[in-house]
N, C-alpha and C positions, 0 to 999 in steps of 0.2 A: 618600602618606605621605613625607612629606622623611627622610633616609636621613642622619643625622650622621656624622664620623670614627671616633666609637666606636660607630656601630651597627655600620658599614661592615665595621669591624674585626673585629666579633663576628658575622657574615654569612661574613666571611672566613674568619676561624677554625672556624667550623661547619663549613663548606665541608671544611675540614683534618680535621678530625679524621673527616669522613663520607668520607676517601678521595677526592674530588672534584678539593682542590686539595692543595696539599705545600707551597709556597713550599720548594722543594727538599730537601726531605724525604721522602723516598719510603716512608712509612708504609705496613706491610701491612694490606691487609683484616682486621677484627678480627671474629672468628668471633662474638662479640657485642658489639652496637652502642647497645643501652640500659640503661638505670639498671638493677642487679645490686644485689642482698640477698645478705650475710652469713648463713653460721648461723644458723638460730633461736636458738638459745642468746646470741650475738652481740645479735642483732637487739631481743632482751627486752630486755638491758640498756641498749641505745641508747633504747631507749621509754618506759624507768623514767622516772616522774612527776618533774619539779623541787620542789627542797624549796624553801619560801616565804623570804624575805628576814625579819627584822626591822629596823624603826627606832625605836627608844626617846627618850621625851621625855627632860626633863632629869631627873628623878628619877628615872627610871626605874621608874613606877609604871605607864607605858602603853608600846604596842608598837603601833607600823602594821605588820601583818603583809602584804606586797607578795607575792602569787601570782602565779609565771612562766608562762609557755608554753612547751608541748613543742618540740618544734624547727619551725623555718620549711621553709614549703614549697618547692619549685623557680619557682612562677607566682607567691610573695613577692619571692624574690631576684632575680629577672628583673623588677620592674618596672623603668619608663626611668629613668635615671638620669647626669645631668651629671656629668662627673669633670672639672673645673675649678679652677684657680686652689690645688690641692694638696687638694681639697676633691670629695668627693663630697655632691650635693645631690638629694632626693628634688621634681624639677618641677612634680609635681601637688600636694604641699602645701608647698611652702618648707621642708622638715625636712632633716634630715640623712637621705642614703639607708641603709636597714638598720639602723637606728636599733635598740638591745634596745630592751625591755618588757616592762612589768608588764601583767598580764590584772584585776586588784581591787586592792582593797585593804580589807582587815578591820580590826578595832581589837580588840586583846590584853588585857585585864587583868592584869597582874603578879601579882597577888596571888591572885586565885581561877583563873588560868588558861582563863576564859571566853573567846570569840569574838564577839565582835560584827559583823554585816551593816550595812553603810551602805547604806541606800536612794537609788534615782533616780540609781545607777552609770551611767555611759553603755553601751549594749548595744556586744558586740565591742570591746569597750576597748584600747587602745594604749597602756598610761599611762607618762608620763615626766617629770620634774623634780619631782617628789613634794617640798610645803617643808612644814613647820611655820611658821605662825602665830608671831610672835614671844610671844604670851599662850597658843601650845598647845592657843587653842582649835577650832580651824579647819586644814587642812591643803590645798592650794592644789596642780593637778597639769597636766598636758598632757594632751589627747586628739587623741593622731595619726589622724586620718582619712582615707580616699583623698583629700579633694581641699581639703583645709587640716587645720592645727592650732588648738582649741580651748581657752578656760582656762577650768578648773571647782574648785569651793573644794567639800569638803565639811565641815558641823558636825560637833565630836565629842563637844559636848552632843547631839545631836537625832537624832545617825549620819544624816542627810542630806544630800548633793550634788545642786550645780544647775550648769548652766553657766552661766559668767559673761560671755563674747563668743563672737562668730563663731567662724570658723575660717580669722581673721586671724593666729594665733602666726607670726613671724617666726625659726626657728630653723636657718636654712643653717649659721648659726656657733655652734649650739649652746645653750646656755642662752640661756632669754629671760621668765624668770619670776623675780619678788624681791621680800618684802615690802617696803613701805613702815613700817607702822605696823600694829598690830591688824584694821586696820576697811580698810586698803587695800593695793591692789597696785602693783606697775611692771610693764609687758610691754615685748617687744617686738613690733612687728606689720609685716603689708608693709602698702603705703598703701592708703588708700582709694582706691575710684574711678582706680584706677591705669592705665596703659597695659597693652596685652600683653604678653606674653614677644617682644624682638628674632627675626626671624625671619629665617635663614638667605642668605645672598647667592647669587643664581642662578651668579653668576658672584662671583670675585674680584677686589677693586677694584684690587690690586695686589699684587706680592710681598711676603714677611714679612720682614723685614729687622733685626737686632741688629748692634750693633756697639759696642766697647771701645777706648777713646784707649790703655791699657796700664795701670790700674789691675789689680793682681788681685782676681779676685775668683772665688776656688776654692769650690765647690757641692759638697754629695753631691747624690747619683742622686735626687731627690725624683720622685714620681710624679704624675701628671694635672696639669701643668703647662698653662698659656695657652698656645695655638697659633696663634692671629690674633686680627685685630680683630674678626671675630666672639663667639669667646671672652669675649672684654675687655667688649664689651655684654650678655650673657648674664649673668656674673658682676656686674658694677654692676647690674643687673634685679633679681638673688635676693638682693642680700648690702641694697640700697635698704629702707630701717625707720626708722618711726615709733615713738619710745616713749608708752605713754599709761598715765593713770591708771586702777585700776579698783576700785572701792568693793564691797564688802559686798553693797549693795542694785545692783550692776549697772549703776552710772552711771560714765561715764568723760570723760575730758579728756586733749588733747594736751598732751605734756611738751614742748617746745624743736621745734625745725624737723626735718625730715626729711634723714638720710645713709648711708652702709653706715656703719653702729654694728658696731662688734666687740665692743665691752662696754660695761659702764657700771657700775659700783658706789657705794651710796649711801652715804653718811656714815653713821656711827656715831648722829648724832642725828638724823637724815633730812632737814639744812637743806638737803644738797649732792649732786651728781651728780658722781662722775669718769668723762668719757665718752669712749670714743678710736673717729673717728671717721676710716676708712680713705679713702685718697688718693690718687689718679694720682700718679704713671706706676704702671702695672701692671707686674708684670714676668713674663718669661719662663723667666724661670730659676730661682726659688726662690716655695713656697708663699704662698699670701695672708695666712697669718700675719706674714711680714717685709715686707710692700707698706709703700708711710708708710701714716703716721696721724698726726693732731692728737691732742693731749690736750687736753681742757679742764674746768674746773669749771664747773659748773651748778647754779642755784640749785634749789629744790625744783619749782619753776613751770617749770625751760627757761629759763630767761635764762643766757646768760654770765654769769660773773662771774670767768674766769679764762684766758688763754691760756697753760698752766702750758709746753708743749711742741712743737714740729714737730718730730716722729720719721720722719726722711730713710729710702728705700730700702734693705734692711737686706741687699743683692748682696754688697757688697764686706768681706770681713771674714776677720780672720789666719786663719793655721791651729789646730787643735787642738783640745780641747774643753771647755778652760780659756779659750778665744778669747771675748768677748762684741764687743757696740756700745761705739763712743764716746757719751758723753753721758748722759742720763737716761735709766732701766730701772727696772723691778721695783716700779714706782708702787701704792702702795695706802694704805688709812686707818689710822691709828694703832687698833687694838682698844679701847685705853682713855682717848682722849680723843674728845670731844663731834666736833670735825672739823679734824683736822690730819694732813696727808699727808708719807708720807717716800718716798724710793727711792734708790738706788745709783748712783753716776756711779764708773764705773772709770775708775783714773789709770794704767792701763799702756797708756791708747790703745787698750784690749782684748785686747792681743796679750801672750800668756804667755810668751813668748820674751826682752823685757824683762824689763830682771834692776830690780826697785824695791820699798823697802821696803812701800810700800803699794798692795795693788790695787785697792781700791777705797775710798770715802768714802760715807757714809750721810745722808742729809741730812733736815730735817722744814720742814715749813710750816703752818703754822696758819691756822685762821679771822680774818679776811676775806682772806685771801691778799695782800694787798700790802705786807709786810715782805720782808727779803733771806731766804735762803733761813738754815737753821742748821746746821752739821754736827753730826751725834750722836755717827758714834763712822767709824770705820777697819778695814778687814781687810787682815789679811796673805796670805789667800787667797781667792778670789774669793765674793764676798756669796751668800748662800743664803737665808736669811729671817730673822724678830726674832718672840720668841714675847713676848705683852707680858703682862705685871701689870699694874702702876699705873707711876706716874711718877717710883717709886724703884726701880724693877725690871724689870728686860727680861732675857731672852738673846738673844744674836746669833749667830748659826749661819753658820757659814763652811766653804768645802772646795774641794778643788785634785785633780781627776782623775787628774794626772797621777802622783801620790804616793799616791793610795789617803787623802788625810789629810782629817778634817775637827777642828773646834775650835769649842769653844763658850762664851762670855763673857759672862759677868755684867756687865750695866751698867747707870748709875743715868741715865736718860734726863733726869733735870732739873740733873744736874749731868756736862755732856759733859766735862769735864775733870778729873774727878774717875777714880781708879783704879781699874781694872778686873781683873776675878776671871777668871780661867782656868778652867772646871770639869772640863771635856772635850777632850781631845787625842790625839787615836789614829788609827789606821786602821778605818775604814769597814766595809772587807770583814770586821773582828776578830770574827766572833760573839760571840767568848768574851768579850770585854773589852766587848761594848756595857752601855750602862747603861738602855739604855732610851730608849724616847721619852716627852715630858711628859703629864701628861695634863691636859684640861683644862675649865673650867668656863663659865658665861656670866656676865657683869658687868649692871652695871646700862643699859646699851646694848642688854643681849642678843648681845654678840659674844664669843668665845672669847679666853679668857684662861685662862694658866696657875693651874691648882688648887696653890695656896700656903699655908704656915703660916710665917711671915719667912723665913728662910733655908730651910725644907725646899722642893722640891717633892716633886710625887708623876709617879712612872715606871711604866712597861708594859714589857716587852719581852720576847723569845724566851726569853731564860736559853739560850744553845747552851753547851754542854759536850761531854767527850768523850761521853757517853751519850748525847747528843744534845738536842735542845732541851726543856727544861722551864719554860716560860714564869713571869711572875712579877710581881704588884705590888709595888711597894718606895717608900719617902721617901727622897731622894738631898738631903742636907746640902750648900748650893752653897758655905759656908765650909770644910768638913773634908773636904768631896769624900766621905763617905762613907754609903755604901748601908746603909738597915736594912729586909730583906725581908718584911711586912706577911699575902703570903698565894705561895705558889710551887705549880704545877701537881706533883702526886703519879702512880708509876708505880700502877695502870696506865694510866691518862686522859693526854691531851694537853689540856691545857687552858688557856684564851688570854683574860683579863678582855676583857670586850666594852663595856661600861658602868660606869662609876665612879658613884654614885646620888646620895653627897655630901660636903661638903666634908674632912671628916673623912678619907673612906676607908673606912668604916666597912660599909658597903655598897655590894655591887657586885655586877653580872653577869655572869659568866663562859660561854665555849662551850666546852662539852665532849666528847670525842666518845675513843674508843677503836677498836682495829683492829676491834672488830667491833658497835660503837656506833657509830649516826646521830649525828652531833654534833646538840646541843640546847643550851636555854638554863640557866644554873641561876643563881637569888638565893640569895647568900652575904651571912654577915655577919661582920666577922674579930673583935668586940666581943662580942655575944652566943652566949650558948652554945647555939647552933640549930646544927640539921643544915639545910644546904644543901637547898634546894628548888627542883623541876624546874619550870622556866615552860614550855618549849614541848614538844611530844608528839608528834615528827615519827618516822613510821617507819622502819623501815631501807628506803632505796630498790631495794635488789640483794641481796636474801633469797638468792638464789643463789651468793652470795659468799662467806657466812658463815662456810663449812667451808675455807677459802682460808689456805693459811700465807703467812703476812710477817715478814721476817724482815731487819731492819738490818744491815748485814754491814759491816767493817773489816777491808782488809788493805793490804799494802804494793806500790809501785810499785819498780824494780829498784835506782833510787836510794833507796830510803830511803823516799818520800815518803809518807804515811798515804793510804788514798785510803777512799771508803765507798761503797754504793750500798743499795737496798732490793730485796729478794727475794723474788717470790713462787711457788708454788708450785700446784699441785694438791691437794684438801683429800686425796684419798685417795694421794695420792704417799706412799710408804716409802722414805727416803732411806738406809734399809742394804740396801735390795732391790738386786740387779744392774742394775736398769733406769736408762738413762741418756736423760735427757729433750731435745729441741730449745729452745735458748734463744733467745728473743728480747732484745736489748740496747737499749735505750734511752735517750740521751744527749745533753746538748747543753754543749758547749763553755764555759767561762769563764776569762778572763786573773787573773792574780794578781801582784801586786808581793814577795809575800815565800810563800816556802814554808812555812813555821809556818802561815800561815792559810791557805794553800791545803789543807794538810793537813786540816785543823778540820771536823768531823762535822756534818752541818746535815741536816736534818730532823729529827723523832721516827719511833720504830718505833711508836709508841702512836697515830700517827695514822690514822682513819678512811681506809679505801681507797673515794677519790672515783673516779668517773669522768669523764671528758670525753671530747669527739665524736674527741680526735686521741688517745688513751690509748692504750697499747700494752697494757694489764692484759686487756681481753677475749679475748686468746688464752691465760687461764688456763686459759680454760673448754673449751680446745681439746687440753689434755693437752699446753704449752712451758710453760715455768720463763721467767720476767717479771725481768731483770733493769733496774728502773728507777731512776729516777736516781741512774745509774752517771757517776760524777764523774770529769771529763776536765778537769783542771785544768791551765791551760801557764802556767807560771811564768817570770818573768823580775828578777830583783832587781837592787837599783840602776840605772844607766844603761842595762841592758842590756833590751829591750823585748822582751816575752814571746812574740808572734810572730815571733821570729829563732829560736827552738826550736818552731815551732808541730806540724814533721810528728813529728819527734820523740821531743815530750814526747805527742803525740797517739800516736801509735801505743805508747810504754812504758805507759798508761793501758789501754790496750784490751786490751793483753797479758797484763797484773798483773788484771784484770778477768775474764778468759776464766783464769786460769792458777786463781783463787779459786772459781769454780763450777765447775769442773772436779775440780781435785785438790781445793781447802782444803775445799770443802763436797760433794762428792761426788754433785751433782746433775746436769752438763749433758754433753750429749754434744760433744765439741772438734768432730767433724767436722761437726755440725749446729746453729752458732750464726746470726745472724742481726744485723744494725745495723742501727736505724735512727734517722729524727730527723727534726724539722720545721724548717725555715727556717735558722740557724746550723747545728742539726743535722742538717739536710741534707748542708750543706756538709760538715761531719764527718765524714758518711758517706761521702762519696764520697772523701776522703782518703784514707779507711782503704782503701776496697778500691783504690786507687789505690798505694799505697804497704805493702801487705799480702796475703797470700794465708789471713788468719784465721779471714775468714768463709765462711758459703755462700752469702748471699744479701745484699742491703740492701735499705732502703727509705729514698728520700728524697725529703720532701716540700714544696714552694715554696723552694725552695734559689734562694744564687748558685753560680756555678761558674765564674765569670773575673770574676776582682779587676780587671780591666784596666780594665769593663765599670762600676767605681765606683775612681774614679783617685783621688780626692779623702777617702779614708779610707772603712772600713767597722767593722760591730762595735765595738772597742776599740780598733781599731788608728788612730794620729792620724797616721800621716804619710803622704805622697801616695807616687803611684804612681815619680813622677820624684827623690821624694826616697829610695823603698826596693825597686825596680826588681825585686829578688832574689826579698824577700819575697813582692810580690806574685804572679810568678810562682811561685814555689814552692808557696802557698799555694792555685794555681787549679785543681781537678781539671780546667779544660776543658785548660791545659796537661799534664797527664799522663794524657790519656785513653786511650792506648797501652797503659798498662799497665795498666788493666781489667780482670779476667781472672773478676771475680767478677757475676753477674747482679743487676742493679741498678733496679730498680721507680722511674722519677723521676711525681710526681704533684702537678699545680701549679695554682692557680686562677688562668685565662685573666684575670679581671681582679684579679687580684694587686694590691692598694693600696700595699703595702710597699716605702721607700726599699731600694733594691736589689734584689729581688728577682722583678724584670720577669718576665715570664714567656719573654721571648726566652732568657735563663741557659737556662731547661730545653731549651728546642727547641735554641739553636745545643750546648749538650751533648750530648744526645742525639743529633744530626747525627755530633759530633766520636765517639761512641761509636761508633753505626753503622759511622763509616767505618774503624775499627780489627778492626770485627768480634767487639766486644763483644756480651752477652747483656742484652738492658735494653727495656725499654717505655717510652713515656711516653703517660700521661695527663693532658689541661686536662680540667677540669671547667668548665664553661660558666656565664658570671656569677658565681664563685667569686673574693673576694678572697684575701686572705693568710691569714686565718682561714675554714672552711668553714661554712657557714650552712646551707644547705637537706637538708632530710632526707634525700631522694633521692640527693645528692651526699655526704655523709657515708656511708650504708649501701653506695655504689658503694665510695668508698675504704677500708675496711673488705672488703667484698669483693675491689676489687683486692688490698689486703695481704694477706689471707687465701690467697688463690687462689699470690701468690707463695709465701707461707709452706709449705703446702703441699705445693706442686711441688717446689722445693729445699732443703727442710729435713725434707720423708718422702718423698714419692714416688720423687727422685733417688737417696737416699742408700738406699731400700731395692732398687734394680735390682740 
């Protein structure tokens, strides 16, 4: 069996963690050495059943109800898997590795609430890219199988499924399924009759070799980067596709020649292909999303009929993350014309540091493509996207990171020089102030367009206030700028329009759910005098929950600042009892440009308590007080950048947090709190007990811990390491690991996908811990990315957390 760099690696690190090898680490024997269960009480609610997905057609008279699977196994997450080119690729069928999925798919009736079975389902199903039929009547899906991907369409006249090809799907990069027309499809496949997979060199044919004339060209930390020219063969093998045609009745045809296709999207009237077809030199340094690539149009058949682009190596690029490419970006089809392409060519050269009135220009081209190109319209902060109507109506949506600002403009696309409406201009992060997003409809193309009445459209959004979010449909006037609210979510429900039915507004489908309600579907109608009717009938997943208090809390940081979090409790907890409960705190970090909205209440208290695999809530059921999303907001306004107060304003947060469940609510016990956080809050955590003695214990998990380690910007933070020397150090617990004083649980998954958050952070941390004579473990979990997958490896880390929690938050504190 030939033995790759990353089996090698994972061989190695077994080796580590079974005490064998250290890479100098000198890890103690761990009194147990296999996968460990939580709690039964724990362990129930990790196994509670997944509630079904819906997808609504356009009326919303049908529902594809998508049935999940329970969590993946440890002999899923482990099969082989390439981590190339920035890209993780599953070998044995060309897919994406760890790819979710749906286990069925049912069909809804709206109106009676029935369920229907679609016959001749594939057995063990993997399903994924679930489309609608442009007629709605047919719905078209992927069947991930061990040893290829399959495309199968089923009727939803007849509720029958057939497969329609092998198990040719070509999906390393993802999608590769798109209607044509009614009666046919586009794929993408690997070729036929192909060569094998490049196989390995017994030896190397020479050194790896990079090297830079003095262009810069500053990278974050991307992960599974090219490592040789082996690499480089392997990845042009998986990413090498064919598109072809495929019919109704199962007949097919090749579309244009074979190349690694990264995408391809069809015209609005299906005469044209926009297809970008990726291109040597590969690089080493940044993922295969920024490799070149050609653009070109293509007829419906595969011919040329356009060289619209050669989009160069996308290495060298300013700093920031208002930074883009010189040249042509953001290519796609007009929504409401038959076939005419626009995209954004920025005029600052990319680089935000340029002080110019315009940053970028928006351009269109039309069918047959050989006219000069057109400008449509201009941003003064860099392009984001064009929601389109017709041909006297568009918005242009624009924003600039560095200000928190975005801006949205009314423009008549047939007349580019014509004046243009302002409707929207604010800060991003504003809950309070947002107005919503559009909502929208299909055109006679079948492509999305904003749902319009002349100047009104029609909005969705949170509604945040101080009481917290109460969601809302509304008509937003683009001349008077003003809001008329159509249907607003009521206490006690949190409740979020999910579907708009028609043009009107008139009906629509809402989810709803309450703290101690399963969110469900409900048919409203804001016209007729009905009561609201329940479409879906899904139970409560955590019956054991029920009796659980949650409780939205509000209080102040020492400046002033408003801060909030969500609190939960034990059902039979009596908070005027003398008993003082262990709290678990749970956090994760965000920058803010002005303190007004840092301040600003985000969530509801009315929302449903979810679960998920990384949740801090299942130790309710353990008798601690759950403080979650406790808001650690670092504020920075005007010029001054929010991590120059990052320890700070971090530690005034934790304080005003522990000072509120302590004294204001009279719940937690001060000497038996607990931190923790996943990934950023990881990082968090280890600040805190670095620059704190508040807690008793933390947990942090897939964290970084030396800024050094991503010199090139992380998180929020845009300036390099050589530009802010201080911060970065300041900000790295692996530089303050001295003052550790508190026991620290780090748990990371060995193959960690996440820019930044190698898994080396954990080991050379924990090294630097060790060697100060701090208290702290560390755990990899074996074939774990940044997010954890397999069941075995979530119920471990659950029991690691538990077992810490435990020890120093009762055991110690009762000696």
């Amino acid at each position: 069996m030939m033995i790759t760099p990353h089996a090698t690696g994972k061989v190695l690190q077994s080796l580590c963690l079974a005490g064998l090898l250290t890479f100098g680490i000198p890890l103690q024997a761990q009194e147990k050495t296999s996968y460990q269960t939580p709690p039964d009480e724990i362990l129930k609610l990790v196994d509670a059943a997944p509630t079904p997905l819906l997808e609504f057609n356009e009326d919303g008279t049908q529902a594809l109800m998508l049935e999940r699977p329970g969590l993946s196994t440890i002999e899923d997450v482990s099969q082989p898997e390439l981590r190339i080119g920035g890209i993780r690729i599953n070998p044995a069928n060309n897919g994406r590795s760890r790819s979710s999925y749906i286990t069925n798919i049912k069909v809804l009736d709206v109106a009676s609430g029935d369920e229907q079975t679609i016959s001749g389902m594939p057995e063990d199903a993997r399903i994924g890219s679930v489309n609608y039929s442009p007629d709605e009547k047919h719905v078209a899906f992927a069947n991930m199988e061990k040893d290829g991907i399959s495309l199968w369409v089923a009727d939803l006249t007849s509720l029958e499924a057939k497969k329609l090809t092998d198990d040719r799907l070509n999906m390393a990069l993802g999608a590769a399924i798109s209607w044509l027309n009614d009666d046919a499809l586009l794929i993408k496949t690997t070729l036929a009759d192909g060569p094998d997979a490049p196989e390995a060199p017994t030896a190397p044919s020479g050194p790896v070799i990079q090297e830079t004339s003095g262009s810069a060209a500053p990278s974050r930390t991307y992960q599974d980067l090219l490592q040789n020219p082996h690499d480089e063969a392997l990845l042009a093998y998986y990413l090498e596709s064919q598109l072809v045609k495929v019919q109704l009745d199962g007949s097919k045809s090749n579309v244009g020649t074979p190349g690694m296709i990264k995408s391809y999207q069809r015209s609005p009237d299906g005469k044209y292909l926009l297809t970008e077809l990726i291109q040597e030199p590969f690089s080493y340094l940044v993922p295969v999303y920024r490799f070149p690539y050609n653009m070109e149009v293509w007829d419906a058949d595969g011919n040329k009929v356009k060289d619209l682009a050669q989009i160069p190596l996308d290495e060298i690029r300013p700093t920031g993350f208002d930074a883009t490419v010189t040249g042509i970006r953001n290519v796609s089809w007009r929504a409401d014309k038959a076939a005419t392409l626009y995209w954004a060519e920025a005029q600052d050269e990319g680089d935000p540091k340029k002080e110019v009135a315009e940053r970028d220009a928006i351009y269109t081209l039309a069918a047959p493509f050989e006219a000069e190109k057109q400008k449509l319209a201009t941003t003064a902060l860099r392009f984001r996207s064009i929601d389109w109507s017709d041909d006297n109506f568009a918005i242009l949506n624009e924003r600039w990171f560095a200000s928190r600002q975005e801006k949205r403009t009314v423009i008549n696309p047939s007349q580019p020089d014509a004046a243009v409406r302002v409707i929207v201009e604010r800060s991003y992060d504003d809950i309070y102030d947002d107005p919503g997003s559009p909502v929208y409809t299909k055109n006679k193309f079948g492509e999305r367009v904003l749902l319009r009445k002349k100047d009104d459209i029609y909005m969705t959004g949170e509604g945040g206030s101080p009481e917290g979010s109460m969601p809302f449909l509304a008509t937003f006037n683009t001349k008077s700028k003003e809001s008329k609210t159509l249907w607003k979510s009521e206490a006690p429900y949190y409740e979020r329009v999910a579907k708009v039915n028609d043009k009107n507004a008139n009906e629509f489908i809402t989810l709803r759910e309450s703290t101690d309600e399963q969110p469900n579907y409900w048919l409203r109608a804001t016209k007729r005098n009905t009561q609201p009717k329940q479409v879906s009938q899904f139970p409560h997943p955590y019956p054991e929950l029920k009796d659980i208090k949650k409780e939205l809390v509000t209080y102040k940081r020492k400046d002033g600042l408003s801060l909030s979090a969500t609190v939960y409790t034990p059902g039979d907890f009596d908070p005027a009892s003398d008993e003082k409960l262990p709290v678990l705190m749970w956090a994760y970090p965000r920058e803010y440009k002005s303190s007004d909205i840092a301040a600003q209440v985000r969530g509801s208290k009315y929302e449903f308590t979810r679960l998920s695999w990384g949740s801090p809530l299942y130790w309710v059921t353990q008798g601690y007080a759950i403080m979650d999303r406790t808001e650690m907001p670092i504020v920075g306004e005007g010029d001054e950048e929010p991590n120059d107060y990052f320890v700070e304003q971090l530690v005034a947060n934790a304080e005003a947090a522990i000072d509120h469940i302590v004294d204001g609510m009279g719940i937690g016990d001060r000497d038996r709190i607990a931190v923790g956080g996943h990934s950023y809050g990881a990082f968090m955590t280890a600040n805190l007990l670095s620059h704190t003695d508040l807690f008793a214990a933390g947990i942090a998990r897939s964290g970084a811990y030396n800024r050094t380690l991503t010199p090139f910007g992380f998180q929020y933070e845009q300036r390099t390491y050589w530009e802010a020397p201080e911060v970065y150090n300041t900000m790295s617990p692996f530089m303050n690991a001295e003052k550790v004083k508190t026991p620290i649980l780090l748990i990371h998954g060995e193959a960690d996908n996440n820019s930044g958050t190698f898994p080396i952070q954990s080991e050379r941390y924990y090294n630097a811990l060790k060697g100060h004579g701090a208290t702290t473990r560390l755990v990899f979990l074996p074939n774990e990315s940044h997010g954890y997958a397999a069941r075995e490896s979530i119920l471990h880390t659950l029991w690691e957390q538990h077992s810490w929690l435990e020890k120093y938050l009762k055991e110690e504190k009762s000696m």
